[in-house]
N, C-alpha and C positions, 0 to 999 in steps of 0.2 A: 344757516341760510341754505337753501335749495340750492344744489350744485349743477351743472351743466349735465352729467352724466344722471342724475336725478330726473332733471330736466327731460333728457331720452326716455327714462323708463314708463315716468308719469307719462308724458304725453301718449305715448303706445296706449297705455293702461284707461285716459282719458280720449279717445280717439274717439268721437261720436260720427253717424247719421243724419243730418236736421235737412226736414225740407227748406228750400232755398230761399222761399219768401221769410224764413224767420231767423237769416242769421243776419241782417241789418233794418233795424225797426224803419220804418217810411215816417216820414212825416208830410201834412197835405202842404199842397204848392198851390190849391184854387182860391186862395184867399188868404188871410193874414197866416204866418206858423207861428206855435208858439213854442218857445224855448226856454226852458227853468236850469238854472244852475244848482243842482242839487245836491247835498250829501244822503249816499247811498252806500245801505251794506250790501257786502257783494262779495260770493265766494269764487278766486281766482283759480286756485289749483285745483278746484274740486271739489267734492262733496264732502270727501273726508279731511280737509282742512279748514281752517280757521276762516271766517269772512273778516273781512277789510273794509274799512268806511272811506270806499271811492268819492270824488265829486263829477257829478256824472250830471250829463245834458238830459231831462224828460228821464232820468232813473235810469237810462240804456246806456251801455260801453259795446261799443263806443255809441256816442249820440244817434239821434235819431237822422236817418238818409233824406237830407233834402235834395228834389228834383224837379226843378224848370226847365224850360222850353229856350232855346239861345234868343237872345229879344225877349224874354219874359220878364215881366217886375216880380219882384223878391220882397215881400212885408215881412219881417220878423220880429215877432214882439217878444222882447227878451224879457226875463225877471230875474235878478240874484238875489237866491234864496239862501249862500254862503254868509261866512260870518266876516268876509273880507271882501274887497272893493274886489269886481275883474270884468273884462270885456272882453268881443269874440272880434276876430281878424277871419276875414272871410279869404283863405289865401289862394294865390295866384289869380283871381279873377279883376281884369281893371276897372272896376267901380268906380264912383265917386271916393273922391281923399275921405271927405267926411262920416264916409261908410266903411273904413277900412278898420277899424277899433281897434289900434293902437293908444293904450292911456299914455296919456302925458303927452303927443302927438299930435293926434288926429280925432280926438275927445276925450273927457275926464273917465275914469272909470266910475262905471256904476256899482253906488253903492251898496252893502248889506240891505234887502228889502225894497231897491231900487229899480226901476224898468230901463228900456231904452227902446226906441224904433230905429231897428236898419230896415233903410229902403231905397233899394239898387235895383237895376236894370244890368242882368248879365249880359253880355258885349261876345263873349266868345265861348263856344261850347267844349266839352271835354270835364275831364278828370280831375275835380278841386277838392278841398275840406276848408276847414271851420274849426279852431279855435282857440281855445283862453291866449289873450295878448295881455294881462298884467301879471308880473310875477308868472312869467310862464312855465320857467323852469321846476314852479312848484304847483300850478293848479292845470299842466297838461299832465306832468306824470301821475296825477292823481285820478286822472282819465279827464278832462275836459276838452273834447276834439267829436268830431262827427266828419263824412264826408258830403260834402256837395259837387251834384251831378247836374250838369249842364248841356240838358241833349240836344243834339242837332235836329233842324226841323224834319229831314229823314233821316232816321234812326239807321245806324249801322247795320245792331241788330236789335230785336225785341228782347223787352224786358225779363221774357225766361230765359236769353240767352246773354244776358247785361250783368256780370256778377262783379262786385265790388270788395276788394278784401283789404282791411286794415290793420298793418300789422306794427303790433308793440313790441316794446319788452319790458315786464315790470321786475322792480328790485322787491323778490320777497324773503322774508324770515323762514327760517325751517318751521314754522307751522303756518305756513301758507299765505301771512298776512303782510299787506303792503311794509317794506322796510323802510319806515317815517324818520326813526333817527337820524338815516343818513341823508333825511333831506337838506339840501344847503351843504352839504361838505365840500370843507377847502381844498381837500384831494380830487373828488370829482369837477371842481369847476378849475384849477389848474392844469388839471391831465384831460382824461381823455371823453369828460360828460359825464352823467348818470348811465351805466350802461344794467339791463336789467339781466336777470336770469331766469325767467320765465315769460317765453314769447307767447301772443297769442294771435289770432285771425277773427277781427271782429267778436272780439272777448272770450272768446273760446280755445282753448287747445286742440290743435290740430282738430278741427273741422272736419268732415268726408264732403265731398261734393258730386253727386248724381247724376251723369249728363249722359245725352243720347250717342252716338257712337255716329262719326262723319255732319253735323252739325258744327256749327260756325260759334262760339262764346267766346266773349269778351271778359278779358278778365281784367278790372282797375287796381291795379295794385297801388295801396296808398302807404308809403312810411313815415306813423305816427310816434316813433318814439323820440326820446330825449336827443338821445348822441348816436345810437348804434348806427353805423351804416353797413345795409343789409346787401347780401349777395345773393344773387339766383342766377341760376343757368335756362336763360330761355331754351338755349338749346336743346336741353337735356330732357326737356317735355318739347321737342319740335313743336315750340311756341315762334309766330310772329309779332315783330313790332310795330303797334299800330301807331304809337307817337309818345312822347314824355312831356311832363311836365303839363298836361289837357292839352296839347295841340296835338293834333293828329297829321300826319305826312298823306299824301296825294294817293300813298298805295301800300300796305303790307310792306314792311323789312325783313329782309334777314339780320338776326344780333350782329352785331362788330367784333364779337369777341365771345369768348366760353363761356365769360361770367359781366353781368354787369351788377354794378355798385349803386345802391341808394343811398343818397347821401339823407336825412331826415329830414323831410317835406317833399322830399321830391317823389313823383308818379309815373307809373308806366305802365301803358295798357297793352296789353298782350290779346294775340288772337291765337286761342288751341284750333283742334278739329279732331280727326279721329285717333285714335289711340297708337302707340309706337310703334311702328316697325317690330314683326317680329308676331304680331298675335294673328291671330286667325280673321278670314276675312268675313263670318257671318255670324252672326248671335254670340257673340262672346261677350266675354267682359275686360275691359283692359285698363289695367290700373297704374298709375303714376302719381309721384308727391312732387311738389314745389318745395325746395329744398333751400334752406339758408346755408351759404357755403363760407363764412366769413372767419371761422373759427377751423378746430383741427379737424373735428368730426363734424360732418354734411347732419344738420338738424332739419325734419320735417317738420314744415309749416301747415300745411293744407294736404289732403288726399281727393285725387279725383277717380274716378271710375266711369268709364265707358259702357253702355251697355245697349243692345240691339242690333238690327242689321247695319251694318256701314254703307254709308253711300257715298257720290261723288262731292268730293272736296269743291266748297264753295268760296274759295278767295275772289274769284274774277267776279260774284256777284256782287262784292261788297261798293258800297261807295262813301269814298272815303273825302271830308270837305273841309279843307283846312282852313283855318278863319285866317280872316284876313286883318295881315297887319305889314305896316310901311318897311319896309326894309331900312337899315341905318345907309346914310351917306359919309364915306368915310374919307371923303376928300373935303370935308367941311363942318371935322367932329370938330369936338373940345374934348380935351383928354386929360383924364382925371387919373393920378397918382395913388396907390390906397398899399399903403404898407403894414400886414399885420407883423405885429411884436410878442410877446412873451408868455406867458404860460410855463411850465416846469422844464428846465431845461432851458428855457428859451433864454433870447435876448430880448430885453425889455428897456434897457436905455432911459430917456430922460420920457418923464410920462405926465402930464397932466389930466386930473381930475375933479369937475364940478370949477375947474378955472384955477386950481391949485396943485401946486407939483407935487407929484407923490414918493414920499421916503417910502423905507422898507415896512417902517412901524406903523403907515398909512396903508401899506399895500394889503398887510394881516389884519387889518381892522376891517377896511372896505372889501377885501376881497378881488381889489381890481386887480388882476392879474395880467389882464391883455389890452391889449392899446391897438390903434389905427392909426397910422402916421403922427405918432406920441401924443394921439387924446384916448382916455378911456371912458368906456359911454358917451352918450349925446351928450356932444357940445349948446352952446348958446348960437352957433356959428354952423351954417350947412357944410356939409363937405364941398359941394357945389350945388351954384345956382344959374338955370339956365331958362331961356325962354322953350316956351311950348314949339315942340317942331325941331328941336336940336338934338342933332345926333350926338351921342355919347361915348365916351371907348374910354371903360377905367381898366385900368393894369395892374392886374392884384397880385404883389409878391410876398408870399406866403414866409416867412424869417422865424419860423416857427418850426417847432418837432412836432406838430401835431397835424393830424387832418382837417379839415374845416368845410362846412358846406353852405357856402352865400348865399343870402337871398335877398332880392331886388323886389321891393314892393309895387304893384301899380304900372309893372311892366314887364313884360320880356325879351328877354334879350336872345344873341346869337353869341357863341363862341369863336371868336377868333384866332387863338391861338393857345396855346399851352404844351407843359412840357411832360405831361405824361402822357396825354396821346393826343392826337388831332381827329377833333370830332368832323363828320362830313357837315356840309354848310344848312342840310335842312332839318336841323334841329334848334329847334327854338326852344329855352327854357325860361324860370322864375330862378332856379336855386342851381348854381352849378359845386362840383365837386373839385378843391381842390390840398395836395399834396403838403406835405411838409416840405420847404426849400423849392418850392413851387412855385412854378410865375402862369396867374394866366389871365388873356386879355378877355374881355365881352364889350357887343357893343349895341346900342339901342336905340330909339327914337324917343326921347321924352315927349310925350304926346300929352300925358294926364295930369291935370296942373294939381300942385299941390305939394305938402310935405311929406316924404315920404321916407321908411326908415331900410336903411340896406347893413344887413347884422348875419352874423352867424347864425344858422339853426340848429348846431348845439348847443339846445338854453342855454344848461348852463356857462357856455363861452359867452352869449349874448348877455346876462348876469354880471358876469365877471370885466366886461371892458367891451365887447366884439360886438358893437351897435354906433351907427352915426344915421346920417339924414341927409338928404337934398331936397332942392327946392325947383320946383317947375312953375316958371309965373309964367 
């Protein structure tokens, strides 16, 4: 298997140049999109390794870049051309329930050689993706995901300064090809996810990215993998943050901290300009990498290069339009309880599954290894159900050795409290990040009627037990 220190070498050794338009295919947005579920060969490490039979949206890894207009209608005429049922989850945008494509939830999956129409109306603009919601733990890491972009009706900034970068991590073989065996392993869905060892940006290894020197770009960071949760240091590229999660803040941030943590699904768009401190102030070149910092040694993701005259830094020109959404009322929530359990090491206690309690000799059959207030997977029965317009505050106490990173379908929520750090109050997320032995609060407005699923986005956790539902009537 490709090792971490391998890892380093090849990517140096793979380091390309691509013009910008062609490191995330487009797809059109002036009329129906079309979207094929397809198996595709596809060489991951390089030229000089083995290709791998990815399932890939329109043949592209990652899929193809859909982009509307905030208030824009969204047609997508899907086809699965796989040889297994799966559906796409359009994530963090609040849609209609019936557009959200969770199978078993919020529509059947579609079959082998079967179609489907989604058709939404995006509500709020920013930084989303797109996809596989059946068996996701095994037809996202096999590449089924794309981003979706949801501009504001004035654009932050223009589309050559609008760059989007999706970053995985695939499990491969020492000759380069997807590692299948270990798909579904009782190790990775009790520990700690599928974690990969070969990252890429928008299906490539380490990328170079060409930009003009004192110019304003927007950088969408999307994390598409399984379990890893990715580190970078805005700082470290005196980058600003312009919002998480597709909501954007009223103004440019400075980071919170040296390094922030992507939990998997979550987003953050960052705003560079000109090159570090320290280079010369006319016609140079000035280079810097976005760096994953999660492990011993700092791995590069992406490389940028600066070039031309420097000009005056353009933050104060920016306008920045944060959509608009209700504030929770917390003098008049319902407060919902949500205790996760077991995994390796953990405590897992008395556990029901599919309506029956699970022994140890059910637990290695099924797999369910994690539980939510002792039910594992969707129950028959919502966690809660409330009427539309009811504020919410669940208190998620993490009883587990592991990490975990929630996510809340068909809404956003506010952080409230927690015990590894306290976030400032304008951050609104989908997916927040939390701790082993962990407690932490969020609270939200159910506004979007419907059923909706709130799971872990370490598939494989969500597999294994770490999925339930509420209801908004």
């Amino acid at each position: 298997m490709i090792s971490r220190r391998n890892f380093m070498q090849s990517s140096v050794a793979l380091a390309m140049s691509m013009p910008l338009a062609t490191l995330v295919s487009k797809a059109r947005a002036d009329g129906v999109i079309e979207l094929r579920a397809q198996k595709i060969s596809k060489k991951l490490a390089g030229e000089s390794y083995a290709a791998s039979q990815l399932w890939l949206y329109n043949g592209k890894s990652p899929g193809p870049e859909i982009r509307v207009k905030q208030g824009q209608r969204a047609r997508v005429h899907f086809t699965n051309e796989l040889d297994e049922p799966t559906s796409i989850h359009w994530h963090g945008i609040r849609i209609d329930n019936a557009m959200d494509g969770v199978s078993g939830l919020t529509q059947a999956a579609v079959p082998s050689g079967g179609t489907f129409e989604y058709d939404f109306v995006a509500p709020d603009a920013g930084t989303f993706w797109y996809h596989a919601h059946n068996n996701s733990w095994n037809q996202v890491a096999r590449g089924l995901y794309g981003a979706l972009i949801i501009e504001e009706p004035e654009p932050v900034v223009d589309r050559d300064h609008d760059l989007t970068l999706m970053l995985d991590d695939w499990r491969l073989e020492d000759d380069g090809t997807l590692h299948l065996a270990s798909m579904g392993s009782f190790m990775d869905w009790s520990h700690a996810g599928r974690l990969g060892n070969w990252i890429t940006v928008n299906g490539t290894s380490q990328p170079e990215f060409k930009l003009n020197a004192g110019e304003n770009y927007r950088l969408r960071l999307i994390n598409a993998c399984n379990a890893r949760v990715i580190q970078i240091s805005p700082a470290a590229i005196n980058a600003l943050i312009l919002g998480y999660d597709g909501f954007v803040f009223d103004r440019p941030a400075q980071p919170d901290n040296d390094t922030l943590s992507m939990a998997p699904a979550q987003r953050v768009d960052l705003l560079i300009n000109q090159p570090l401190a320290g280079q010369s102030e006319l016609n140079d070149i000035g280079e810097f990498a976005l760096q994953e910092l999660s492990g011993q040694n700092p791995l590069s993701l992406a490389k940028f290069s600066f070039s031309g005259a420097r000009k005056t830094r353009q933050q104060a020109a920016l306008k920045l339009t944060p959509n608009s959404i209700r504030m929770p009322d917390l003098d008049n929530a319902v407060n919902v309880p949500l205790i996760m359990t077991g995994g390796a090491m953990g405590r897992m206690g008395t556990v029901s599954y599919k309506g029956k309690p699970l022994g140890r000799d059910d637990v290695m059959r099924t797999k369910q290894v994690w539980a939510f207030n002792g039910v594992a997977n969707l129950a028959d029965e919502p966690l809660f159900q409330v009427e539309r317009g009811q504020t919410v505050v669940i208190k998620t106490e993490n009883k587990t050795g592991w990490i975990h990173g929630m996510h809340v379908h068909g809404h956003h929520f506010r952080i409230l409290s927690r015990q590894r750090k306290e976030l400032p109050s304008m951050h609104w997320r989908d997916t927040f990040i939390i701790d082993g032995d962990e407690t932490v609060e969020i609270a939200f407005v159910a506004d979007n009627p419907g059923k909706w699923l709130l799971h872990c986005h370490m598939l494989e956790h969500a597999a294994a037990g770490m999925q339930t539902w509420f209801e908004v009537v």
